[in-house]
C-alpha positions in Angstrom: 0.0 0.0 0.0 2.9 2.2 0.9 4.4 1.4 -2.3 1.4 2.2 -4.4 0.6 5.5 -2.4 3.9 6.6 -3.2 3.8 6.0 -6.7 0.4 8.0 -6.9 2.3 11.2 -5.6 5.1 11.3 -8.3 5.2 14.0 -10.9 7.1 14.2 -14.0 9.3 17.2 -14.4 7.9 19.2 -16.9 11.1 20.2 -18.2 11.8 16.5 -19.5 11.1 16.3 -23.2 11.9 13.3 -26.2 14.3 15.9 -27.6 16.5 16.0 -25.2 17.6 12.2 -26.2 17.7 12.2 -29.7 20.8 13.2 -31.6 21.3 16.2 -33.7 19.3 16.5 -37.2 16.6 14.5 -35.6 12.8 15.3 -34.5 10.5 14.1 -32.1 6.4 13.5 -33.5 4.5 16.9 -32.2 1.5 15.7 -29.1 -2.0 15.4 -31.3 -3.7 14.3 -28.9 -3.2 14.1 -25.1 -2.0 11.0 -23.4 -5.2 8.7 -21.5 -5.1 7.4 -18.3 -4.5 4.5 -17.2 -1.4 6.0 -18.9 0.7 8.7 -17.2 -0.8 11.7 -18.6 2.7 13.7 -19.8 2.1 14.1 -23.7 0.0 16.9 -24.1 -1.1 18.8 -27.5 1.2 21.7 -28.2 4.1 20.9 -25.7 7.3 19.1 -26.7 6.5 15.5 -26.7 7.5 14.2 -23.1 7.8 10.5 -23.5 7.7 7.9 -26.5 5.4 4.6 -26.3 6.7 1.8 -25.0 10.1 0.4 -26.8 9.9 -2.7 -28.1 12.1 -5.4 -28.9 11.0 -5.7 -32.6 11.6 -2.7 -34.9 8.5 -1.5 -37.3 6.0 -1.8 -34.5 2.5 0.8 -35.3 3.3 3.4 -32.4 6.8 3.7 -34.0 5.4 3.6 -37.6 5.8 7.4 -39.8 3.5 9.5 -38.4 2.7 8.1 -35.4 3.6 9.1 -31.8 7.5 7.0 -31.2 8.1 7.6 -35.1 11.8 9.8 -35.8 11.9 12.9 -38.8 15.4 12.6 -39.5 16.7 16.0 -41.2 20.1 15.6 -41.6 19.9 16.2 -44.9 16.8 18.7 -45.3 16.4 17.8 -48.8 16.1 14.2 -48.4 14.4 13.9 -45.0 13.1 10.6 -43.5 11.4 9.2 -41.0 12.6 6.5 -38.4 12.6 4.9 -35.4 14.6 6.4 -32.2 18.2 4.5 -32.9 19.9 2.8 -29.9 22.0 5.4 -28.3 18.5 7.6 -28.0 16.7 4.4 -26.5 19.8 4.1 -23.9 19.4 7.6 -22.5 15.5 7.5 -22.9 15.6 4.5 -20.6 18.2 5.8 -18.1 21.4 4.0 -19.4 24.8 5.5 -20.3 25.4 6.2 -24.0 27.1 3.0 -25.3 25.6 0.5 -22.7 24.6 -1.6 -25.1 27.8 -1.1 -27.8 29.6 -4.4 -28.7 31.8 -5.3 -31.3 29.9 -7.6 -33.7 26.1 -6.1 -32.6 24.4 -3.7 -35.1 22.3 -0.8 -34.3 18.7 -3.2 -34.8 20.4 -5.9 -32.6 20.7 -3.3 -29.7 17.9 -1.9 -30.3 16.5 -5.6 -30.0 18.0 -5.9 -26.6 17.1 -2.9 -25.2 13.6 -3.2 -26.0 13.5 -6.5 -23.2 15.2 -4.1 -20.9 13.5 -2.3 -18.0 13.6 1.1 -17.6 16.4 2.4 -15.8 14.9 5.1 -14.2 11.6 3.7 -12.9 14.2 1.0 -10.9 15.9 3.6 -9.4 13.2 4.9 -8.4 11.7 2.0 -6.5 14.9 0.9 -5.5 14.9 4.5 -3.4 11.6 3.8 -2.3 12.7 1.1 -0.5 15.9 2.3 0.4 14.1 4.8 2.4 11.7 2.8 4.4 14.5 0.6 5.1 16.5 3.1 6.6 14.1 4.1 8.5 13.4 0.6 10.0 17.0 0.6 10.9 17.1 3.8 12.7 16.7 7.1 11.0 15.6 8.8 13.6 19.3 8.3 15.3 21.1 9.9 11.6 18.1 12.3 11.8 19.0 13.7 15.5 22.6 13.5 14.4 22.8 15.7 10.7 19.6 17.9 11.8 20.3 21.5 13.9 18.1 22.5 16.4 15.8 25.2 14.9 15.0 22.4 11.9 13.3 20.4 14.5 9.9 22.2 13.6 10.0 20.9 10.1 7.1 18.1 8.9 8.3 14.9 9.7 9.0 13.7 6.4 11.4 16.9 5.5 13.5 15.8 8.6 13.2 12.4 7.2 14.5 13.1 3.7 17.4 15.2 4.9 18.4 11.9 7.2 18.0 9.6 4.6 19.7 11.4 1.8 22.3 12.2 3.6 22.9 8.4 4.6 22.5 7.9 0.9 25.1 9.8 -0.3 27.6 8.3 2.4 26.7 4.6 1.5 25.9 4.9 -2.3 27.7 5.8 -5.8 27.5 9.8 -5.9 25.7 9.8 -8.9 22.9 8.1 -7.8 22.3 8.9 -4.1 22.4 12.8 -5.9 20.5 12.5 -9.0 16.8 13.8 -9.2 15.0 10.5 -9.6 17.1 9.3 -6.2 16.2 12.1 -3.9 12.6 12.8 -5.5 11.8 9.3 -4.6 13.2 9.2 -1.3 11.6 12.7 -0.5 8.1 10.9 -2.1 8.6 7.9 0.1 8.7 9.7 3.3 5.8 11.6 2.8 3.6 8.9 1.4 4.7 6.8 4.8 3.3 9.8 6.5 0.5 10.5 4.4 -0.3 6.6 5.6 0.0 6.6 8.4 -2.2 9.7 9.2 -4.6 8.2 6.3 -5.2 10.7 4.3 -2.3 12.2 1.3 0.7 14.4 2.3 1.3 16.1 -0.8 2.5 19.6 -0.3 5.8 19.3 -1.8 4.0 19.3 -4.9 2.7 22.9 -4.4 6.3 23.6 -3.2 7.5 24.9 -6.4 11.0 26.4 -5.4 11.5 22.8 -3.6 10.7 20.9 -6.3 12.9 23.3 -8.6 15.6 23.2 -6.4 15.4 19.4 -6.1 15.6 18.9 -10.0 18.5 21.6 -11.0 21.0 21.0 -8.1 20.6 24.8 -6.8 18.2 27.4 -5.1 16.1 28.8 -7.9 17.0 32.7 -8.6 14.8 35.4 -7.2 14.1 33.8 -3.6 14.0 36.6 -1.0 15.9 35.2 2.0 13.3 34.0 4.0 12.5 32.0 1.2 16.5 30.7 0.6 16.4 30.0 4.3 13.3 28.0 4.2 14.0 25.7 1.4 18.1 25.0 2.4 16.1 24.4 5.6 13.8 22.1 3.9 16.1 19.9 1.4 19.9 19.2 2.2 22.3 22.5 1.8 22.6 23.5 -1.2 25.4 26.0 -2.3 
């Protein structure tokens, strides 16, 4: 229940868009028509397209077809353009992999293509895998790191602020740097804790949602430009420093 309460509080960042995986000379399919739930409603008509269907294994699928949503406008050369399906490098960084992952001698562009369509999505892992992470840690004494790395005047923060700071910070001692600092890491640890709270109160705890310079900060590494200082203070007081 925990699990599934959490996942209902997560929002895509809005700044995420297909584009930013493909490679130069190559175009996303413009949003026609909005995306329907049970689907994760991110594609929305007249925004950059936000996320492709699902990748499969076999190339020259319909949702990939020209014209359709996953489908590529190659216009490398503008007088000749064409269209295409995203090639394996894009499918690596769409999916949360390094560029290359899947680079071999002897494997072709379709034959990693092949294997990352039977992968699972990089992302969506790390995100559960911090899910966990977080309610494990706080099994096995968070509120000891949490009197330990939290000053005095932050002991008035919601409960699940003081938790994320505590478990993020015991994240970044215990796990690769990239990770334990990357957005989907800290948004899910940060969702965790409130959806345990939300819980256990039984009803939702989503106010970081309407916390806009948290949520910015959060996803760019930094405090977002124009706080007054009450506002700096409150959000350095809210997330872990931040220079």
């Amino acid at each position: 229940d925990e699990l599934q309460h959490a996942f209902s509080q997560m929002q895509r960042s809005v700044h995420r868009s297909v584009q930013q995986a493909l490679e130069p000379g190559r175009v996303a399919m413009p949003v026609h028509r909005p995306d329907q739930q049970p689907q994760y409603v991110c594609n929305l008509p007249g925004e950059p397209r936000a996320a492709w269907p699902t990748l499969m294994g076999k190339q020259g699928s319909y949702a990939f077809r020209p014209g359709q949503p996953g489908s590529i406008l190659d216009v490398t050369n503008p007088a000749a353009a064409v269209w295409g399906e995203p090639i394996a490098v894009e499918r690596e960084i769409a999916l949360g992999y390094a560029p290359g992952s899947t680079a071999a001698e002897g494997l072709s562009d379709r034959d990693r293509c092949a294997v990352l369509g039977q992968c699972m999505d990089a992302n969506a892992l790390q995100a559960i895998m911090a899910t966990c992470y977080a309610w494990w840690f706080r099994k096995q004494g968070a509120s000891a790191a949490s009197s330990a790395t939290a000053a005095p005047q932050q002991q008035q923060q919601p409960q699940h602020a003081q938790f994320f700071m505590a478990t993020a910070t015991a994240a970044a001692a215990a796990a690769e740097p990239q990770v334990s600092s990357s957005y989907p890491w800290q948004h899910a640890v940060y969702t965790a804790a409130a959806a345990q709270e939300g819980v256990a109160a039984g009803s939702s705890s989503s106010d970081i949602w309407a916390d806009h310079p948290a949520l910015s900060a959060l996803q760019q590494g930094q405090l977002p430009p124009g706080l007054n200082a009450k506002e700096r203070d409150r959000v350095q007081l809210l997330l872990l420093p931040i220079p």
